[in-house]
PDB file as gemmi writes it, atoms N, CA and C in Angstrom:
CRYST1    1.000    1.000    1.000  90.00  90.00  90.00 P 1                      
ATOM      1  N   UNK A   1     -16.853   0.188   9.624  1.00  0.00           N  
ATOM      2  CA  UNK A   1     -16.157   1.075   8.702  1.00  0.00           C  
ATOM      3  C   UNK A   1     -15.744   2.380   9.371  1.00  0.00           C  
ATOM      4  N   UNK A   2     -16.303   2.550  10.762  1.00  0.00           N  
ATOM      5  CA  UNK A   2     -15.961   3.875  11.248  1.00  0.00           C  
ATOM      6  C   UNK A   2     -14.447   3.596  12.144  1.00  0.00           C  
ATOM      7  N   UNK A   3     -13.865   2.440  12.045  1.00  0.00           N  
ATOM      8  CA  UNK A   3     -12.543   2.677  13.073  1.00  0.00           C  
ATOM      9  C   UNK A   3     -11.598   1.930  11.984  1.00  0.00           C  
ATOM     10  N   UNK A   4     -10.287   2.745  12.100  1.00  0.00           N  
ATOM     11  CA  UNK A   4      -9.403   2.431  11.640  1.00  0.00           C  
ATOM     12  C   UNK A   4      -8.582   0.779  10.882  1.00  0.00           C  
ATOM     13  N   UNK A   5      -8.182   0.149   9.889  1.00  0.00           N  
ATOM     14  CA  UNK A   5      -7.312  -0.653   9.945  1.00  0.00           C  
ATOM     15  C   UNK A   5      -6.818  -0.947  10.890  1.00  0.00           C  
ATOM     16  N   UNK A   6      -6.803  -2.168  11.558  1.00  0.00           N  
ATOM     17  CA  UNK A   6      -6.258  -2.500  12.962  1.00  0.00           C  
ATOM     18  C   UNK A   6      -4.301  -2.960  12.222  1.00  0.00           C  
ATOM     19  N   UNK A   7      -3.444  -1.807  12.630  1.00  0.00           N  
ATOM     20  CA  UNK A   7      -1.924  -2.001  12.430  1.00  0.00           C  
ATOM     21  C   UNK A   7      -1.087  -2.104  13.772  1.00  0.00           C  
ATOM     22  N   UNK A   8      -0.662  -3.063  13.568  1.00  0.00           N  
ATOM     23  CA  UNK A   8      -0.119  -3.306  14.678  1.00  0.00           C  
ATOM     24  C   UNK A   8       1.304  -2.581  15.064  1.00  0.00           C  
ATOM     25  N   UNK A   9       2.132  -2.597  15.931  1.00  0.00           N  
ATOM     26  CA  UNK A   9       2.964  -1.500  16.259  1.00  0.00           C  
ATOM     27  C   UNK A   9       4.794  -2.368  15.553  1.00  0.00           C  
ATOM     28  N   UNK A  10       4.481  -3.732  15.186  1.00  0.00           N  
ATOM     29  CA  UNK A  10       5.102  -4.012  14.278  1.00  0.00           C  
ATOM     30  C   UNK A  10       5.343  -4.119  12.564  1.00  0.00           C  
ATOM     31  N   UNK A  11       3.842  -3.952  12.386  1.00  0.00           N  
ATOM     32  CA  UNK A  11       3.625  -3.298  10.910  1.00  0.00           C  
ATOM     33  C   UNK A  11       4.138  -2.110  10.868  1.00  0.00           C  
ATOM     34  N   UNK A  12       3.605  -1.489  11.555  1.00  0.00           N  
ATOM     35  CA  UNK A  12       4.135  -0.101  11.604  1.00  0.00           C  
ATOM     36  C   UNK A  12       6.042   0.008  11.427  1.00  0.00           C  
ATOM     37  N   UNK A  13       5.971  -0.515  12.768  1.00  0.00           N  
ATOM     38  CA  UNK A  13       7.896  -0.624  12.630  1.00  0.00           C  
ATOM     39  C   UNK A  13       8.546  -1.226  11.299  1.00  0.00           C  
ATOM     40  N   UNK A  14       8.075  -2.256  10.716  1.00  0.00           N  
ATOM     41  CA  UNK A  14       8.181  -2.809   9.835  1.00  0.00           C  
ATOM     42  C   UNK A  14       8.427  -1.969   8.404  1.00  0.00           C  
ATOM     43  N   UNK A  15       7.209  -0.923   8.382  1.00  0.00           N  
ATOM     44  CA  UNK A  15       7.481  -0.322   7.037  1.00  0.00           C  
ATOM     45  C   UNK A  15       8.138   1.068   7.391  1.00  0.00           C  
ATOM     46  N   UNK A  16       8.749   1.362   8.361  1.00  0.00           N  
ATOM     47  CA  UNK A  16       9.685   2.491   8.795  1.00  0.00           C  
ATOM     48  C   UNK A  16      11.223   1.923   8.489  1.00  0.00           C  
ATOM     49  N   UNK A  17      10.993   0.537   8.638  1.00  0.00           N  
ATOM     50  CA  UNK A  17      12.235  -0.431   8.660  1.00  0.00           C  
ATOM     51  C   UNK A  17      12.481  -0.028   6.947  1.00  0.00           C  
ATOM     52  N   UNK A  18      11.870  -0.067   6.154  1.00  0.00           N  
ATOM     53  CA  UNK A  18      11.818  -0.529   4.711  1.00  0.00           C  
ATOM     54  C   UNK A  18      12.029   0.982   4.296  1.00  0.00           C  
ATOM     55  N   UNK A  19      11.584   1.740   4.741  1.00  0.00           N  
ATOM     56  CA  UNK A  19      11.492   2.779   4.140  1.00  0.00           C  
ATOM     57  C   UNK A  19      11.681   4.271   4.864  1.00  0.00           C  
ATOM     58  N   UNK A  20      12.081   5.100   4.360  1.00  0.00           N  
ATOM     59  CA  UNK A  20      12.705   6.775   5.156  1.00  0.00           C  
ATOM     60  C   UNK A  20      11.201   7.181   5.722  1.00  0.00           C  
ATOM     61  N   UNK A  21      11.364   8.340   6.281  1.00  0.00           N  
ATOM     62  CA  UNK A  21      10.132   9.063   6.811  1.00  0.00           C  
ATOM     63  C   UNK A  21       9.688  10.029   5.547  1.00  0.00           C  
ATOM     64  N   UNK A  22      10.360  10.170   4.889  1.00  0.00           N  
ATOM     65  CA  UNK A  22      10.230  11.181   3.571  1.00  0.00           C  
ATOM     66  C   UNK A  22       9.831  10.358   2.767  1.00  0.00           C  
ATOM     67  N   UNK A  23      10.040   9.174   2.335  1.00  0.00           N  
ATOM     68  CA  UNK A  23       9.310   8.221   1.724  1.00  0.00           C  
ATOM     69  C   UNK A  23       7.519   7.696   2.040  1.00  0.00           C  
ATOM     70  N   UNK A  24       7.682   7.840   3.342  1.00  0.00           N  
ATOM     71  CA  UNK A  24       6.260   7.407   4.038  1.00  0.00           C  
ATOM     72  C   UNK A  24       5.680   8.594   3.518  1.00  0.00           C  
ATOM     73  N   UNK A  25       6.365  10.208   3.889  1.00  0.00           N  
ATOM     74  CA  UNK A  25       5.070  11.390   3.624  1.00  0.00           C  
ATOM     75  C   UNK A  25       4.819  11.069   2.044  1.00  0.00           C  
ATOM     76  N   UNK A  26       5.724  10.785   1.239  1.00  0.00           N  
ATOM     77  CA  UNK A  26       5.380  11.108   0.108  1.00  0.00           C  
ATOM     78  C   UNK A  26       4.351   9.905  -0.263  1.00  0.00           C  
ATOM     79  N   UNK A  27       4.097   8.812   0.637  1.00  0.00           N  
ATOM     80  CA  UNK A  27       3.293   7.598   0.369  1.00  0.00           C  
ATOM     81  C   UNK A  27       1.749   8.360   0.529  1.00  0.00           C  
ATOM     82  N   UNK A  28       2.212   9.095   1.740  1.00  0.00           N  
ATOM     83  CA  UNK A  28       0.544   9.699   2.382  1.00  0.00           C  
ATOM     84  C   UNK A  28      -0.300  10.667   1.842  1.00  0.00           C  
ATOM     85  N   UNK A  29       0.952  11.582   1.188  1.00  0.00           N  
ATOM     86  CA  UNK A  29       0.559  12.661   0.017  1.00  0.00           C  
ATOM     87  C   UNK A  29      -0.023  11.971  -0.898  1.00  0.00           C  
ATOM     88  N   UNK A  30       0.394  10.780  -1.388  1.00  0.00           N  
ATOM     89  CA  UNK A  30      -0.518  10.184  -2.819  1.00  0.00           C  
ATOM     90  C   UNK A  30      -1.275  10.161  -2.639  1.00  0.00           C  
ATOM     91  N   UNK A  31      -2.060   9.109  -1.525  1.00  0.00           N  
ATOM     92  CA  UNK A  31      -2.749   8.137  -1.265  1.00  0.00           C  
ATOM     93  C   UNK A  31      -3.591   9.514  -0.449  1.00  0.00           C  
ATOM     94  N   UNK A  32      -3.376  10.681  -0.136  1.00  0.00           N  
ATOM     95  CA  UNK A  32      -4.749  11.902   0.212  1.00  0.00           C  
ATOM     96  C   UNK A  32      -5.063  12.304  -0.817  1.00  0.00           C  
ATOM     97  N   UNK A  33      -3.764  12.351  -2.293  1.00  0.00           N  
ATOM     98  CA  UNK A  33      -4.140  12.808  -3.208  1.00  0.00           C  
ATOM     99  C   UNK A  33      -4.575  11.916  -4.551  1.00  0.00           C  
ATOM    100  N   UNK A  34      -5.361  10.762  -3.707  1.00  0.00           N  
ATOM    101  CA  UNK A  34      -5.753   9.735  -4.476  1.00  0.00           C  
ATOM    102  C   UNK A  34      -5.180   9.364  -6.069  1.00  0.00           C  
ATOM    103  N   UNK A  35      -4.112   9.390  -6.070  1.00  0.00           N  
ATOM    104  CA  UNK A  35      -3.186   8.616  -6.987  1.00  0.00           C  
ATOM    105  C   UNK A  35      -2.812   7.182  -7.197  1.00  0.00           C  
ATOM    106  N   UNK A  36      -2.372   6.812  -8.176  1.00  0.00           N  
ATOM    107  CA  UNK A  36      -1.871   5.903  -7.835  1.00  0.00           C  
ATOM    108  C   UNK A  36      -0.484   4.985  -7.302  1.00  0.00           C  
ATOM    109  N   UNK A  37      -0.583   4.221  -6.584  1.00  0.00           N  
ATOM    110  CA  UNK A  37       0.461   3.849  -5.621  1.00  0.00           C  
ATOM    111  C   UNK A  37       0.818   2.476  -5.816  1.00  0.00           C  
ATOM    112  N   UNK A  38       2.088   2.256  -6.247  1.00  0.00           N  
ATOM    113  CA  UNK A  38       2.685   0.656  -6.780  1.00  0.00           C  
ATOM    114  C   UNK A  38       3.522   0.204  -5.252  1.00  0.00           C  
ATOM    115  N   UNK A  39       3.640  -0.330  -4.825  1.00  0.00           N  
ATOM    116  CA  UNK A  39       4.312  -0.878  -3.393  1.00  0.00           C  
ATOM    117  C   UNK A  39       5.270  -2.288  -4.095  1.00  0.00           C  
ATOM    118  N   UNK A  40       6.114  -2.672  -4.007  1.00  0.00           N  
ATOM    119  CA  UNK A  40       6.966  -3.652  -4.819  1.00  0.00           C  
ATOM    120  C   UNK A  40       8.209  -4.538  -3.212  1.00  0.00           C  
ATOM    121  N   UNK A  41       7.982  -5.213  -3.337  1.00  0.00           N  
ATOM    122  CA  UNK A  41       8.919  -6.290  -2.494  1.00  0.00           C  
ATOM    123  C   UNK A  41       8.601  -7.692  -2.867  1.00  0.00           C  
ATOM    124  N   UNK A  42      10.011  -7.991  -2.555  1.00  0.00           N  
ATOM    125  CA  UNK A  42      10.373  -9.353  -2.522  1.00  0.00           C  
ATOM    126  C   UNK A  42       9.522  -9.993  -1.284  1.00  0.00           C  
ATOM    127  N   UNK A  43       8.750 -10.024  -0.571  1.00  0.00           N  
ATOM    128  CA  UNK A  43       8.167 -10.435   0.454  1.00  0.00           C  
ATOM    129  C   UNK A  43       6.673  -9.910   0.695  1.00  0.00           C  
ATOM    130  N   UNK A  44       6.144 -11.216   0.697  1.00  0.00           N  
ATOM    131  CA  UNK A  44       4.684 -10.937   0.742  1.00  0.00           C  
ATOM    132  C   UNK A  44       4.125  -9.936   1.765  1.00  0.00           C  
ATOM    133  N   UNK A  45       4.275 -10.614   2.950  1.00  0.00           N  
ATOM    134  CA  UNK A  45       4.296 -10.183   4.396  1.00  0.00           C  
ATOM    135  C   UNK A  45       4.681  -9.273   4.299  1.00  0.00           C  
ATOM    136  N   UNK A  46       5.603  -8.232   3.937  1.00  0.00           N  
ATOM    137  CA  UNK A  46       5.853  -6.901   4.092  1.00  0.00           C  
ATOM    138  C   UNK A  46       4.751  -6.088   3.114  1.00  0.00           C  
ATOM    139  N   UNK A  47       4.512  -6.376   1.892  1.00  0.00           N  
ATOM    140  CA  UNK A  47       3.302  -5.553   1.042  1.00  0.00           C  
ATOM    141  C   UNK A  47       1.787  -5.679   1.721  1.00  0.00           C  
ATOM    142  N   UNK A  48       1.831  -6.834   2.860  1.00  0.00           N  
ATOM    143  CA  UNK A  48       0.414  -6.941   2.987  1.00  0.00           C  
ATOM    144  C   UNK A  48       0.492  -5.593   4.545  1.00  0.00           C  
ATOM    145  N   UNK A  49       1.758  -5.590   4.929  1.00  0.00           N  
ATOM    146  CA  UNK A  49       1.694  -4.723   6.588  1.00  0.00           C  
ATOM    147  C   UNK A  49       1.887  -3.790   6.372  1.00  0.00           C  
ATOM    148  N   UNK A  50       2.292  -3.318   5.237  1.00  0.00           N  
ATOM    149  CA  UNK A  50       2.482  -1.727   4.940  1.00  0.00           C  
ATOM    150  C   UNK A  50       1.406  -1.352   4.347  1.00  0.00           C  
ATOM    151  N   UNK A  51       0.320  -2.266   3.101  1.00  0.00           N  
ATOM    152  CA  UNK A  51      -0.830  -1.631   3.151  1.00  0.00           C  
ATOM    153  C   UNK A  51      -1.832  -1.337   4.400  1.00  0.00           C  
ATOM    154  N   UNK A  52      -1.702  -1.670   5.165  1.00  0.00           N  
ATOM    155  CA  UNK A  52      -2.616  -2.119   6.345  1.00  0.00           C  
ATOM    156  C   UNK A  52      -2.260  -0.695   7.158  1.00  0.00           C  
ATOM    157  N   UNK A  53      -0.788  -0.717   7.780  1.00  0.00           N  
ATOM    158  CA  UNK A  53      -0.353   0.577   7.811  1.00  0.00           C  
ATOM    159  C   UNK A  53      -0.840   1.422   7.363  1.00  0.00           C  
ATOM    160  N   UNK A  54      -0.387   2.082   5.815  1.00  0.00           N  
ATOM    161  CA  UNK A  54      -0.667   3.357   5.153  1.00  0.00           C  
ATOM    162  C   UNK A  54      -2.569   3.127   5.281  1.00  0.00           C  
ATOM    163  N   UNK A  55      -3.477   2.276   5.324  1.00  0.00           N  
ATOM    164  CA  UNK A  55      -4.655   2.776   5.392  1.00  0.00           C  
ATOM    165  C   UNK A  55      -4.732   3.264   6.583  1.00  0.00           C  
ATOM    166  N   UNK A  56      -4.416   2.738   7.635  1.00  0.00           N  
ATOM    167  CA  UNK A  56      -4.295   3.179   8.989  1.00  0.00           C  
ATOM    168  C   UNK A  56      -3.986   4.764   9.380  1.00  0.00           C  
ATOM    169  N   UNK A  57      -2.972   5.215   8.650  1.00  0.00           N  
ATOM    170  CA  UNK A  57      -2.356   6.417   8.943  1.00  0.00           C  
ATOM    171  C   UNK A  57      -3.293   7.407   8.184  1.00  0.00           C  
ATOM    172  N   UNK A  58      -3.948   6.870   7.015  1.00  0.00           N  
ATOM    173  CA  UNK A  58      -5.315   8.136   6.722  1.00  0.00           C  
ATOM    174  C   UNK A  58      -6.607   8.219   7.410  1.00  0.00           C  
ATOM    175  N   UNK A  59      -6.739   7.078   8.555  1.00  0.00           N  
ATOM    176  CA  UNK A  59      -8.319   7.359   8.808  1.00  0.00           C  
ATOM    177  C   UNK A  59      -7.987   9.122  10.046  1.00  0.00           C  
ATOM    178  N   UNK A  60      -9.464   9.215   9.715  1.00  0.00           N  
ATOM    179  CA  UNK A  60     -10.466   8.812  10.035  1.00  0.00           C  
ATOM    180  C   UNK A  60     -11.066   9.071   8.041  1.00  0.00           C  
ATOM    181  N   UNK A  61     -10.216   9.231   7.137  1.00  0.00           N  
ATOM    182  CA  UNK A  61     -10.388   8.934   5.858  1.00  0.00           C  
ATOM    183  C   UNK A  61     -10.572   7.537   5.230  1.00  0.00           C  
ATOM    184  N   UNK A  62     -11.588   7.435   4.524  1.00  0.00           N  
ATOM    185  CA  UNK A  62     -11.065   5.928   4.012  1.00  0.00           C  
ATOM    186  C   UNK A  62     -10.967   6.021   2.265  1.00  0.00           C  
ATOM    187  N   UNK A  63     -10.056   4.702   2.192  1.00  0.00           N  
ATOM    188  CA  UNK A  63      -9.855   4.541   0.978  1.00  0.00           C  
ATOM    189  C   UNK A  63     -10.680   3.524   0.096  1.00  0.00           C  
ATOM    190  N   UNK A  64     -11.254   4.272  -0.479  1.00  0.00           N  
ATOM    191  CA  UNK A  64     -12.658   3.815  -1.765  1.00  0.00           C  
ATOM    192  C   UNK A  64     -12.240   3.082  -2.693  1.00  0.00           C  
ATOM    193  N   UNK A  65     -10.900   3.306  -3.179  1.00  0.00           N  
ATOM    194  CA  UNK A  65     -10.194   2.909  -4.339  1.00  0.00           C  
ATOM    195  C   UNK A  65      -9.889   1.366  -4.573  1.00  0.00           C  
ATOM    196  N   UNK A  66      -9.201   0.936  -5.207  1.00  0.00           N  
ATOM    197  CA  UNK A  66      -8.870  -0.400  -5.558  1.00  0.00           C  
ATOM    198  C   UNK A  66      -7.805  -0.280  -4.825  1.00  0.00           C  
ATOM    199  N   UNK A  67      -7.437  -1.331  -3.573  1.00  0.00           N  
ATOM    200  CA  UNK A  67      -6.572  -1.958  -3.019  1.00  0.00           C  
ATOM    201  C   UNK A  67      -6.532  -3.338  -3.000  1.00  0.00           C  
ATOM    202  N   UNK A  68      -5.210  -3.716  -3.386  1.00  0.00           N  
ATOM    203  CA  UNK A  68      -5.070  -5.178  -3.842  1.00  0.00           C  
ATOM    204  C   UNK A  68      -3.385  -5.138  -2.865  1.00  0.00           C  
ATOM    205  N   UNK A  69      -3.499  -5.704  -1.853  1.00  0.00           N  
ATOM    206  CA  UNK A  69      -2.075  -5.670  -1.278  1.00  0.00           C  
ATOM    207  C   UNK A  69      -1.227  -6.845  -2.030  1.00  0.00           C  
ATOM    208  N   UNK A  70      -1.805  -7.644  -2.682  1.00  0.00           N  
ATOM    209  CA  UNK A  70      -0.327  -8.727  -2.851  1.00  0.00           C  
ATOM    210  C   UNK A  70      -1.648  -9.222  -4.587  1.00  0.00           C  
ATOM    211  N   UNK A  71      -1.217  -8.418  -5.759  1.00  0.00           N  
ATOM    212  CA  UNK A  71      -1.273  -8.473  -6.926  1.00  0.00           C  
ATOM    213  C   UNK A  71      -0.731  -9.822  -7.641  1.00  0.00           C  
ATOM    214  N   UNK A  72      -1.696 -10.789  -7.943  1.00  0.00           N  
ATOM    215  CA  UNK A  72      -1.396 -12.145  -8.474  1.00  0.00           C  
ATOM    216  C   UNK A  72      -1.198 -11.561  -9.726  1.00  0.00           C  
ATOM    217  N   UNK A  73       0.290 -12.769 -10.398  1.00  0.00           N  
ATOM    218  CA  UNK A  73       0.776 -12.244 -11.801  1.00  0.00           C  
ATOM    219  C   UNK A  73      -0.434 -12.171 -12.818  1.00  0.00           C  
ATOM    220  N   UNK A  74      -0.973 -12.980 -12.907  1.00  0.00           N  
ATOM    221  CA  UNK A  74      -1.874 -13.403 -13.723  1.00  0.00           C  
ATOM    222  C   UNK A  74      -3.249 -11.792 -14.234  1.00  0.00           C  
ATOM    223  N   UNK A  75      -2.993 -11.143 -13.216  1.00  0.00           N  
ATOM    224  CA  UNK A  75      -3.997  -9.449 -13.294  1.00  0.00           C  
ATOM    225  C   UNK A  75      -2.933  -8.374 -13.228  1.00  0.00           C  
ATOM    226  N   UNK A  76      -2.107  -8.858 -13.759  1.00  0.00           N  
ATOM    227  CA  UNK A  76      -0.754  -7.415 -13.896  1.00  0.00           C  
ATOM    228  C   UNK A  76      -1.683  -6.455 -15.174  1.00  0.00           C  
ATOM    229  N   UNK A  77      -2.062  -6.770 -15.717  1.00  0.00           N  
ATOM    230  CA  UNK A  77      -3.109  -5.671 -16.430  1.00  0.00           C  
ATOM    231  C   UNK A  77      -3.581  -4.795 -15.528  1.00  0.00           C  
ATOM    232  N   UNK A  78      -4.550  -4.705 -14.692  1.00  0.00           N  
ATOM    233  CA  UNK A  78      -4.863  -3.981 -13.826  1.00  0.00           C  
ATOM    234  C   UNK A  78      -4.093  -2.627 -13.511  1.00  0.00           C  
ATOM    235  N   UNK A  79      -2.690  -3.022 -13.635  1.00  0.00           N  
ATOM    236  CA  UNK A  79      -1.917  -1.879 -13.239  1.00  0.00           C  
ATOM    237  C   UNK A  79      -2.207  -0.766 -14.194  1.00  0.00           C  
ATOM    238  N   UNK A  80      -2.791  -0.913 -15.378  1.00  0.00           N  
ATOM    239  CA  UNK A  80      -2.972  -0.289 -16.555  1.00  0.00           C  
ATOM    240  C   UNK A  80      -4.116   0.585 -16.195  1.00  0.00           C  
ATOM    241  N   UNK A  81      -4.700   0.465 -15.421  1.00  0.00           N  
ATOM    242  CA  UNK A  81      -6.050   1.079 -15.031  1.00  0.00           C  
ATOM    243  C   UNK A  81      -5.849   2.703 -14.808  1.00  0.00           C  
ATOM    244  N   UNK A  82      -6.778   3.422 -15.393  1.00  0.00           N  
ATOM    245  CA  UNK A  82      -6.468   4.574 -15.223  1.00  0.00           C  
ATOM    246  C   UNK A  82      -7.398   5.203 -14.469  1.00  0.00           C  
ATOM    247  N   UNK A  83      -7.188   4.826 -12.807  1.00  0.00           N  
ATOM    248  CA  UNK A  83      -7.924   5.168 -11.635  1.00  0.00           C  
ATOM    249  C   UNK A  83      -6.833   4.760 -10.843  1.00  0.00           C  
ATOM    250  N   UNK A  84      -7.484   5.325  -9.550  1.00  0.00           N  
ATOM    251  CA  UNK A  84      -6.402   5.411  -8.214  1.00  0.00           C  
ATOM    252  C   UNK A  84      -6.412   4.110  -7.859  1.00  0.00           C  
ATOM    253  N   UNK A  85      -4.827   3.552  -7.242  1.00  0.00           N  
ATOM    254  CA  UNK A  85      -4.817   2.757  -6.415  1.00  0.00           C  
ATOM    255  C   UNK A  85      -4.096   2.434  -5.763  1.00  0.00           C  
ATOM    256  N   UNK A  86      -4.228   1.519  -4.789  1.00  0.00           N  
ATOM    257  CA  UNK A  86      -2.974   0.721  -3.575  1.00  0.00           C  
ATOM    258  C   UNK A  86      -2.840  -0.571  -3.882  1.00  0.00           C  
ATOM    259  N   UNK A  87      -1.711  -1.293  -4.888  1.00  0.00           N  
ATOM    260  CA  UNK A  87      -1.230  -2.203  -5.528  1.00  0.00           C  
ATOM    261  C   UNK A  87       0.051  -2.628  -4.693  1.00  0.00           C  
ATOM    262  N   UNK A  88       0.012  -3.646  -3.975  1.00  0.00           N  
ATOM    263  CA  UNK A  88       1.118  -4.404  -4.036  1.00  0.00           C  
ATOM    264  C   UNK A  88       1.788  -5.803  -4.592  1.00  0.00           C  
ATOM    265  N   UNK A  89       3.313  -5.842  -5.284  1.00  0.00           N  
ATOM    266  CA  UNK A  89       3.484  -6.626  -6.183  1.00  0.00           C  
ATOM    267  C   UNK A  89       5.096  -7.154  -5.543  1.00  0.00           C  
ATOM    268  N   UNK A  90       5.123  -8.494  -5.912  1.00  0.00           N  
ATOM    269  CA  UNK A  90       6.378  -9.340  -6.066  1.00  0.00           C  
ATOM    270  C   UNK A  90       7.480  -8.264  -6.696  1.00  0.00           C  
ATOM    271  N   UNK A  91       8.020  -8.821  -6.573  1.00  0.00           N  
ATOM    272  CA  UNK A  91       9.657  -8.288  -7.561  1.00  0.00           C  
ATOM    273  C   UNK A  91       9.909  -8.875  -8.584  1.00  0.00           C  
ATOM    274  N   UNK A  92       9.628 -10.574  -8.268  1.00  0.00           N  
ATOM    275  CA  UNK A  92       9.268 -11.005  -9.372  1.00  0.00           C  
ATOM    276  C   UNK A  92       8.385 -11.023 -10.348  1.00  0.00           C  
ATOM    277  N   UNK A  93       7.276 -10.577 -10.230  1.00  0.00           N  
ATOM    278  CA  UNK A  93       6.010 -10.399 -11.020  1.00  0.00           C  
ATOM    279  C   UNK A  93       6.503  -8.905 -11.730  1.00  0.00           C  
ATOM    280  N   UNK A  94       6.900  -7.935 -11.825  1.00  0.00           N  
ATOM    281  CA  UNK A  94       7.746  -7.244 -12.341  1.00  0.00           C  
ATOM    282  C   UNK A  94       8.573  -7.340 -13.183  1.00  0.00           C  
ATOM    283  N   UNK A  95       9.261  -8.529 -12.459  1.00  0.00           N  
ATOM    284  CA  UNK A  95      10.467  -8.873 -13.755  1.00  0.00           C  
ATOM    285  C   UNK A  95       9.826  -9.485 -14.517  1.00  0.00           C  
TER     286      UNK A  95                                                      
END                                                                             
C-alpha cells in the first residue's frame, strides 16, 4: 500500500488523449477534494486506465473511497450514494 498504482506510460497517454490538461486538474482537484467523480466512456479499457492513472497521480495519497472503475448496470444505484467516489460507467448504462 506504500507505492503507487502501477500506470503505465500508455494509460497515462491514453487519458491525456481523451481529455485537456484542464480537465485532468480539475479531475485531481476532486479526487484531493474527495468528491465525487463519474468517469463515462464508451470503452471499457479506457475507464479502467484512467482510473489507474488518476490514483497514480495522487500518491503518495491514497484513495479510501469507493472506486469501482467499470460500474455493472445492474448497481447504478450506488451512484446515489452520498459519499465520495471514483465511478466508472458505459455510455450505455447511462442511457
Amino acid at each position: 500500500d506504500q507505492y503507487p498504482p502501477y500506470a503505465t506510460k500508455t494509460c497515462i497517454e491514453n487519458l491525456f488523449k481523451c481529455l485537456s490538461v484542464d480537465n485532468v486538474i480539475e479531475i485531481f482537484v476532486t479526487l484531493i477534494l474527495e468528491r465525487q467523480l463519474l468517469l463515462v466512456s464508451k470503452h471499457k479499457s479506457l475507464l479502467t486506465q484512467a482510473c489507474i492513472s488518476l490514483m497514480s497521480f495522487i500518491f503518495p495519497l491514497n484513495w479510501k473511497h469507493t472506486l469501482i472503475p467499470i460500474l455493472p448496470e445492474e448497481m447504478v444505484d450506488v451512484l446515489d450514494a452520498p459519499l465520495p467516489y471514483l465511478i466508472g460507467v458505459e455510455t450505455s448504462v447511462i442511457d
